[in-house]
MARBA-825781 format. One line per 8 residues: number of its first residue (from 1); their letters; for each residue y, x, z of C-alpha. Coordinates in pm, whole numbers, plus 32768, in hexadecimal, padded with zeros to 4 digits. Each point is the difference from the previous one (the first is absolute). Layout:
N
NUM = A = Y,X,Z; ...
***
This chain:
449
1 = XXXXXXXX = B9DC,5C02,DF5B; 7EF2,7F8C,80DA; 7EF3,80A5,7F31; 809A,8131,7FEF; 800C,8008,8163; 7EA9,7FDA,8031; 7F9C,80E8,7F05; 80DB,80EE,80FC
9 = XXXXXXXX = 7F40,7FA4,8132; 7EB1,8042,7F3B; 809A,815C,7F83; 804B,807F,8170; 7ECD,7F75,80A8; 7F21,80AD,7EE5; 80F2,8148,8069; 7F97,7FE7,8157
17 = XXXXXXXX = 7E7D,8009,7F91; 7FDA,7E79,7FF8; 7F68,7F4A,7F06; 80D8,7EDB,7F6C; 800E,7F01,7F39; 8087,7EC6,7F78; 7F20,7ED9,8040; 7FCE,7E76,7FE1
25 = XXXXXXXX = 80F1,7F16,7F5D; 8106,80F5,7F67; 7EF6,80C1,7F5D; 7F87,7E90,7F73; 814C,7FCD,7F74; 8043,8133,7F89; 7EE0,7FDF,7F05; 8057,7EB1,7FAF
33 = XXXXXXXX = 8126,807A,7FB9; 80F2,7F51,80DF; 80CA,8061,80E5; 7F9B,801A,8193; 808F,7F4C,8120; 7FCE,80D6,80CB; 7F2D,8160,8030; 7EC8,8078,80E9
41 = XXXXXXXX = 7F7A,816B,802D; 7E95,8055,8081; 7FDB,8153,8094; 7F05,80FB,80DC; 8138,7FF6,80D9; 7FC2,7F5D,8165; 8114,7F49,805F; 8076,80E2,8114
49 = XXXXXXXX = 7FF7,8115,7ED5; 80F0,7F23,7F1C; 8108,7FC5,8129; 7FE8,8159,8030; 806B,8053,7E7C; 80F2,7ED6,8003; 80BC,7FEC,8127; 80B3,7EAA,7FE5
57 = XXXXXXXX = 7E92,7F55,7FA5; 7FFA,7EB7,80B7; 7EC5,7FDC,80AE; 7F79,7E7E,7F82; 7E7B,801B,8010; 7F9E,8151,807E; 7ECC,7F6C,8088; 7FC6,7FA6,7EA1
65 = XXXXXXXX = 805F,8161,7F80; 8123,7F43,7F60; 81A2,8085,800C; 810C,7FB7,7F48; 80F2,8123,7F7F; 813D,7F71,7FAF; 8105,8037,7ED2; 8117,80CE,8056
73 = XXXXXXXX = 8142,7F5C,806B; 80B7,801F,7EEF; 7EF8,7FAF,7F1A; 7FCA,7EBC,8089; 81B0,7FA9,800C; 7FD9,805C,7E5F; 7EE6,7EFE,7FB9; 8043,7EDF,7F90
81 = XXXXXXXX = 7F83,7ED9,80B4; 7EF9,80A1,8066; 7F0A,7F58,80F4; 7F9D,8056,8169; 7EAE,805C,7F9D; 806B,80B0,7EDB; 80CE,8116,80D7; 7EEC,80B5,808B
89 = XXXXXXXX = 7EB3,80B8,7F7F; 7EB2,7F81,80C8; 7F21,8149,804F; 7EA6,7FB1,8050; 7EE7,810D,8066; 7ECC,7FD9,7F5E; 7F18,7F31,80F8; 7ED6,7F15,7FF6
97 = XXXXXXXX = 7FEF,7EFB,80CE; 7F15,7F53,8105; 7FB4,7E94,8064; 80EB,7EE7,7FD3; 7FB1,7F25,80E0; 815F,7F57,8016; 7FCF,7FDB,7E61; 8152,80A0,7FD6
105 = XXXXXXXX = 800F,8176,8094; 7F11,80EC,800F; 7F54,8033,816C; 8032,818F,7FDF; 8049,80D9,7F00; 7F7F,815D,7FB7; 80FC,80FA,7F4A; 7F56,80A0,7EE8
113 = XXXXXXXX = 8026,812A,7EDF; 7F78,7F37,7F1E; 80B3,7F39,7EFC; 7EEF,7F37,7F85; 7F91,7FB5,816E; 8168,7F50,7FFE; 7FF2,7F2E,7EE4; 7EB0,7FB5,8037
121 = XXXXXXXX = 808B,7EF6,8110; 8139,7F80,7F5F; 7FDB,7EA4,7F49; 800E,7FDA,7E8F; 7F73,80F0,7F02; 814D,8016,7F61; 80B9,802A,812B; 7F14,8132,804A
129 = XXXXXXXX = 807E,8113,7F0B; 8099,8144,8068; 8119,80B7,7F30; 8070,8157,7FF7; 8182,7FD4,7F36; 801F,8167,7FE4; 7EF0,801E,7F08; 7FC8,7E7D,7FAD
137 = XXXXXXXX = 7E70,8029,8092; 7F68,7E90,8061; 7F51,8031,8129; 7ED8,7ED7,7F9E; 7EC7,7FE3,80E0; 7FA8,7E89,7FCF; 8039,7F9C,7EA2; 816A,7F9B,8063
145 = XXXXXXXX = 80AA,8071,7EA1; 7ECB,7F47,7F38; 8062,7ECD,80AE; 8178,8004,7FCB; 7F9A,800E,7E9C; 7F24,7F03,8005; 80ED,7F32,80E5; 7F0B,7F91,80BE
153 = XXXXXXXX = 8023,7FFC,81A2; 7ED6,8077,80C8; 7FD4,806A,816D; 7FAE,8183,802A; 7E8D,7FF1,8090; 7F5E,7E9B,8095; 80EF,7EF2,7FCF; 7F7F,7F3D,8134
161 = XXXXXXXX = 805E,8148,80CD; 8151,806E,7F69; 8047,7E6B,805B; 7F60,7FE9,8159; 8104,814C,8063; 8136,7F51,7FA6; 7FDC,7EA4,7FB8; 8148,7FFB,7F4B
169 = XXXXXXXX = 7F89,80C4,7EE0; 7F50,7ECB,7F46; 8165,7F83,8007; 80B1,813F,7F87; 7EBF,800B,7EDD; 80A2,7EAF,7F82; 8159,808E,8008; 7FCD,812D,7F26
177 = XXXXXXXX = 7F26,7F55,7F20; 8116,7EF4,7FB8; 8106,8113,8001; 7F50,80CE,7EE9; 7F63,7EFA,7F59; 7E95,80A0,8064; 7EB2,7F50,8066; 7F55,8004,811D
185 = XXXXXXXX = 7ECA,80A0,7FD0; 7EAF,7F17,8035; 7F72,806B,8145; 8170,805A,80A5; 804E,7EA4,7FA4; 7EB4,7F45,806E; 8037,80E1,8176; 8156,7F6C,7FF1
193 = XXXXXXXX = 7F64,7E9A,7FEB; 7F0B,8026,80FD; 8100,8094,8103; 8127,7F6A,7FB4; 7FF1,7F2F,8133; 802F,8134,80CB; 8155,803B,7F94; 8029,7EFC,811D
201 = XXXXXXXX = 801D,8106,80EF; 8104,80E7,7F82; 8153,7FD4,806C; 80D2,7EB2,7F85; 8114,8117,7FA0; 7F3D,80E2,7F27; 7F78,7ECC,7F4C; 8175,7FAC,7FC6
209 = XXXXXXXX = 806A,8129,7F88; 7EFE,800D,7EF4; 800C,7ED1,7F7E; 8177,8013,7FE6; 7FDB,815A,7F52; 7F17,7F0E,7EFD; 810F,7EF2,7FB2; 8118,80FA,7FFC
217 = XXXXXXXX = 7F71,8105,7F16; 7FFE,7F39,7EC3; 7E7A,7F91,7FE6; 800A,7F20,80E0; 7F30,7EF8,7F3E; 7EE6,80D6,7FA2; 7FF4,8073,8176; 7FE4,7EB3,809A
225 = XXXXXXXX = 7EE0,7FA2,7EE7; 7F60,8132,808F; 804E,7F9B,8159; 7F2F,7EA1,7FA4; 7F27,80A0,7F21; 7F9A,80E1,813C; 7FD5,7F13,811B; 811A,8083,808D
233 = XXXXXXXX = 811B,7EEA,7FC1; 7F77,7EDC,80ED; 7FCB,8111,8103; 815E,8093,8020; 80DA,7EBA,7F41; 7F16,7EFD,7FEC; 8130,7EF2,7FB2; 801B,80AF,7EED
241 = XXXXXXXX = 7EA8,800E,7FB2; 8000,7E48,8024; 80E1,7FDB,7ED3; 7EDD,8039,7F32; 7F9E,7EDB,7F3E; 8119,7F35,8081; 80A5,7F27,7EC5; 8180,7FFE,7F9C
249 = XXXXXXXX = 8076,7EC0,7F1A; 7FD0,808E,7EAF; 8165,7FC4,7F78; 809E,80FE,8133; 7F24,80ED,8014; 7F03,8029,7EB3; 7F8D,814F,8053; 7F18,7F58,8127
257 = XXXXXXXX = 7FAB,7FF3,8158; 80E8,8096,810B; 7F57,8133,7FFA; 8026,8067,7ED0; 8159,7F8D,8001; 8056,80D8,8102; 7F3F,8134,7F8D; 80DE,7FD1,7EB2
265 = XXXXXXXX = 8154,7FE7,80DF; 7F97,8177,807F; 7FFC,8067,7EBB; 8162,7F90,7FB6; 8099,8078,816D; 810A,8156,7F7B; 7F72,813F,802E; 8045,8088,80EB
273 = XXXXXXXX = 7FF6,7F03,80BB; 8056,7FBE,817F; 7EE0,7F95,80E8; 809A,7EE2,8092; 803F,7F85,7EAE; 7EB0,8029,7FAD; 7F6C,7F8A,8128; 80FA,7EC9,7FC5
281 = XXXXXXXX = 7F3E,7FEF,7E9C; 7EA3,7FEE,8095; 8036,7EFA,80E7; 8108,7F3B,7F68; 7EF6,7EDA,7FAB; 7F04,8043,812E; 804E,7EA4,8090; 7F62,7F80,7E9D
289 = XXXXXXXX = 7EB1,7FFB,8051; 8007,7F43,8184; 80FC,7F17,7F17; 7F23,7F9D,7EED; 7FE5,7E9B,7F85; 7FD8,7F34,7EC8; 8103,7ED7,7FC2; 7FD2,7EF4,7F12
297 = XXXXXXXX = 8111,80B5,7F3E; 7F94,8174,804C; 7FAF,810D,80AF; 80D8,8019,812F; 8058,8108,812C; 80A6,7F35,80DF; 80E4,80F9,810B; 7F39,80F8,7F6C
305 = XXXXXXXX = 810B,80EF,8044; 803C,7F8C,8185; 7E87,8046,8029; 8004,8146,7F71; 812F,809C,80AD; 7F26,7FB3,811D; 7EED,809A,7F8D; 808E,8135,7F8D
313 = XXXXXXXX = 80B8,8025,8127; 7EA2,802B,80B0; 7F9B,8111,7F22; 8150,8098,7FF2; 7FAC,7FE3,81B1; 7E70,8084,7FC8; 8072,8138,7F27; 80EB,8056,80CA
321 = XXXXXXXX = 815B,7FE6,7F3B; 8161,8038,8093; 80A8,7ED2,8071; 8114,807F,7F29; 7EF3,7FE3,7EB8; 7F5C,7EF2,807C; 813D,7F52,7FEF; 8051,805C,7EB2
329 = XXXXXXXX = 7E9D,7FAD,7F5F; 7FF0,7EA2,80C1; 817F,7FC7,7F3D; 7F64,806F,7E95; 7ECA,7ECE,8048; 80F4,7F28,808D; 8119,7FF2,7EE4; 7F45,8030,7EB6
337 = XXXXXXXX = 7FB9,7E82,7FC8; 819C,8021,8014; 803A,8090,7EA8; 7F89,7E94,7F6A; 8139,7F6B,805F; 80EB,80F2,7FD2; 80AD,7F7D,7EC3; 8042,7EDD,80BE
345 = XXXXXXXX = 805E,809A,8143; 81C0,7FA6,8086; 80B6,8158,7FD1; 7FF2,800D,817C; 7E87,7FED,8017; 7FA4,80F0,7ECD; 810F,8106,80A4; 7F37,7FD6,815B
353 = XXXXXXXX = 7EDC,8022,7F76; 8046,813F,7F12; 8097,8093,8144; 7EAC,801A,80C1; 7F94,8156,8070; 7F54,80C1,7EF7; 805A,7EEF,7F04; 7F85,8115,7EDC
361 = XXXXXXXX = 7E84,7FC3,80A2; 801D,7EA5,8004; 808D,7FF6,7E85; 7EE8,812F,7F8A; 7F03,7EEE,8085; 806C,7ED6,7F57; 7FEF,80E4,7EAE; 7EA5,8076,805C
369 = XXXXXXXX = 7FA4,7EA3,8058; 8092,7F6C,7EC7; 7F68,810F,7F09; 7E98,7FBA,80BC; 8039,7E9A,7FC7; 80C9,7F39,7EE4; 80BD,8134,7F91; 814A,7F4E,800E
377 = XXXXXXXX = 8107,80DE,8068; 811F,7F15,7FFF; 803D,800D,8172; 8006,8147,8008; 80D3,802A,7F08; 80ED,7F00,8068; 801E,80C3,8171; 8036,8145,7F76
385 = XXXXXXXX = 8106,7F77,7F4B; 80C0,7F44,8126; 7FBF,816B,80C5; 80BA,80C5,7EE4; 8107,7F2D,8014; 802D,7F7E,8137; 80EA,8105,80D3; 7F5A,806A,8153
393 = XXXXXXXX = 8132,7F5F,809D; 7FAB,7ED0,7F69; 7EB8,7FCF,806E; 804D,807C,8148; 8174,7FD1,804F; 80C4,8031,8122; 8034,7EC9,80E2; 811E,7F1B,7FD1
401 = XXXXXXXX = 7F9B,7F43,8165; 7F78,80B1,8157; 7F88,7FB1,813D; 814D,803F,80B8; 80C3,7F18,7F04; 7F1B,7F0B,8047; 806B,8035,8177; 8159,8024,7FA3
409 = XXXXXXXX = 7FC9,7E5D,7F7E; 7F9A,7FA1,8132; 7E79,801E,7FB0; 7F05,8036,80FF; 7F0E,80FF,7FCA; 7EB6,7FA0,7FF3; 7EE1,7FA4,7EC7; 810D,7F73,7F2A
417 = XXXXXXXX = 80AE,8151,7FB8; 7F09,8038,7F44; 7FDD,7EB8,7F2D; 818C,804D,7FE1; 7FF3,8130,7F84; 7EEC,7FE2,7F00; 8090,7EBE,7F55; 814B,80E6,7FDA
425 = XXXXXXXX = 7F52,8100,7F74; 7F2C,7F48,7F18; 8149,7F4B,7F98; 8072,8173,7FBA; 7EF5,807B,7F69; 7FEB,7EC3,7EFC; 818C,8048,7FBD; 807A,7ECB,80AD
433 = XXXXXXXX = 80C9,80D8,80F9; 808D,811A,7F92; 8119,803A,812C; 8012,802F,814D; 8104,7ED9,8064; 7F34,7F07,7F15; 7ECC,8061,80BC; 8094,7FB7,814E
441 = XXXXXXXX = 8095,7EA1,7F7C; 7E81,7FBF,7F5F; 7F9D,802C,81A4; 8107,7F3E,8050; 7FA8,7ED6,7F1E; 7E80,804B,8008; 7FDB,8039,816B; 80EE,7F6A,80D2
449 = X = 8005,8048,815D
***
């Protein structure tokens, strides 16, 4: 759907006189042979030109030479689940740019005729190809189809420069290299390891969003090897990066230090997979390293997992999460020593405990974890199992005992509602009380006022 419609824009702009084609990523894909997320056009057109042929353009970067030309209405209410950025066509004129001296944008930009003016200042050779999908013509001024085959990753021009413009490009070079299973080519990687301290300056956000596009997009271990093999890691996550080297007791974890344990766990995380998951998985043993010590009997982490809810909840606060994901990837480092006792959790404290918020995460972890560790899915096994038959009302029934009975026995409101009402429900839960009137005699005999 999407392509078509771009292949529509391209058709009227090139009616109107206008050169166009499509350009970057989709064009990447296309020859790979997968399909695009999402699809760019690159045309003589100025921007005031394209509004002018597309009247309901919405105007997102004209200053860039950059609009967006959305799907028709009832194009996008047909797709299905189709994403925000995937209902609209980005139109960009053919520019070349000048100065970055914020090491993001581009100072100014000059509009230009020329097509390989334009790619001549995007970043990646194989994100610099040009296709005309009327007659299947690649559009290839620097080598960009030669890499793809060769799956290799280079910058388009002088790595140090294509860097120095937008900083975040070393990151996105690690991204697509893990994604497609490429290399980096020698001298874009060695400019990536002499700058990568200046990815310092670009925004905490942008950092975010890349790396979570890295652990969600199914490579995630090869892209945080890259990320260490480039300098990069103990610049933008160096807790991460001080888990290398750090032991594990052999007979939990003989795969090796915490590192590689938790580059393994990314491996096993479901594809796809949901970034607070993922960024539960990454940081679920970041308190290891602070917690270190050797026992006469072992290796031991003592409130290894106290230590590193703290921590992560400073660089959930540094990158800039929402409090509402924040909260969720603090619960996945907080619970997932849990699953060790679960077989010998009451009925009350299991049911609890499967009834946290996005209990699937949690469980997806402690199979990840497992697999990356012992390989002993018993747990998991055994939880699945009490889910499946376990009847939602049963792990989360309906109160036999509220506040205002409580009230009605001559109880004063106040912090022991609460201690009340929990021992009543755990006494529920565990199939103790099973009625309303034996709940409110269990008060009575429990709790006298």
């Amino acid at each position: 759907m999407l392509k078509d419609f771009s292949i529509s824009i391209l058709q009227v702009l090139r009616q109107h006189g206008f050169q166009a084609y499509l350009v970057g990523g989709c064009v990447r894909d296309l020859l790979l042979r997968r399909e695009p997320a999402d699809y760019d056009v690159a045309t003589s057109a100025t921007p005031a030109q394209v509004m002018e042929v597309f009247p309901e353009t919405y105007a997102v970067g004209v200053q860039f030479g950059v609009v967006l030309v959305p799907l028709p209405e009832q194009d996008i209410s047909a797709g299905q689940n189709i994403s925000p950025k995937a209902q609209a066509v980005e139109v960009a004129t053919f520019r070349s740019d000048l100065g970055y001296s914020d090491g993001r944008r581009p100072d100014e930009v000059r509009f230009s005729n020329d097509p390989r003016e334009d790619v001549e200042r995007r970043d990646f050779t194989i994100n610099g190809m040009l296709l005309d999908p009327l007659t299947d013509e690649v559009l290839d001024f620097v080598g960009g189809r030669k890499d793809l085959e060769a799956g290799i990753i280079r910058t388009i021009g002088e790595p140090a420069k294509r860097f120095a413009e937008d900083k975040l490009r070393m990151l996105r070079a690690v991204r697509f290299a893990a994604r497609f299973d490429f290399e980096i080519e020698a001298e874009t990687l060695a400019a990536i390891r002499r700058q990568a301290q200046e990815i310092q300056v670009v925004s905490r956000e942008r950092v975010r969003d890349e790396l979570t596009k890295m652990l969600t997009e199914g490579h995630a271990r090869r892209a945080f090897l890259l990320l260490d093999e480039s300098g990069l890691l103990r610049e933008v996550l160096p807790e991460i990066s001080t888990m290398k080297g750090v032991q594990q007791p052999p007979e939990f974890h003989p795969e090796g230090d915490v590192f590689v344990h938790t580059l393994l766990l990314l491996e096993n995380l479901p594809r796809p997979c949901p970034p607070t998951l993922a960024w539960g998985a990454l940081l679920h043993d970041v308190g290891k390293p602070a917690t270190f010590r050797v026992a006469p009997d072992r290796i031991r982490f003592d409130d290894h997992v106290d230590v590193g809810v703290k921590i992560a909840e400073e660089i959930c606060e540094r990158l800039r999460f929402s409090a509402r994901d924040t909260e969720q990837v603090l619960a996945l480092v907080d619970n997932h020593m849990r699953f060790g006792h679960a077989t010998r959790m009451k009925e009350s404290t299991l049911k609890k405990f499967i009834r946290l918020p996005g209990f699937d995460e949690h469980l997806a972890l402690h199979r990840a974890d497992s697999l990356a560790s012992h390989g002993n899915l018993s747990t998991y096994e055994f939880i699945q199992k009490k889910i499946a038959e376990t009847p939602p009302e049963k792990i989360r029934p309906a109160p036999l005992v509220t506040g205002d009975d409580l009230i009605a026995a001559g109880h004063v409101p106040g912090p022991k509602f609460r201690e009340i009402l929990e021992a009543v429900e755990d006494a529920q839960l565990d199939g103790r009380l099973l009625e309303r009137d034996a709940a409110l005699e269990f008060v009575k005999r429990e709790f006298p006022v």
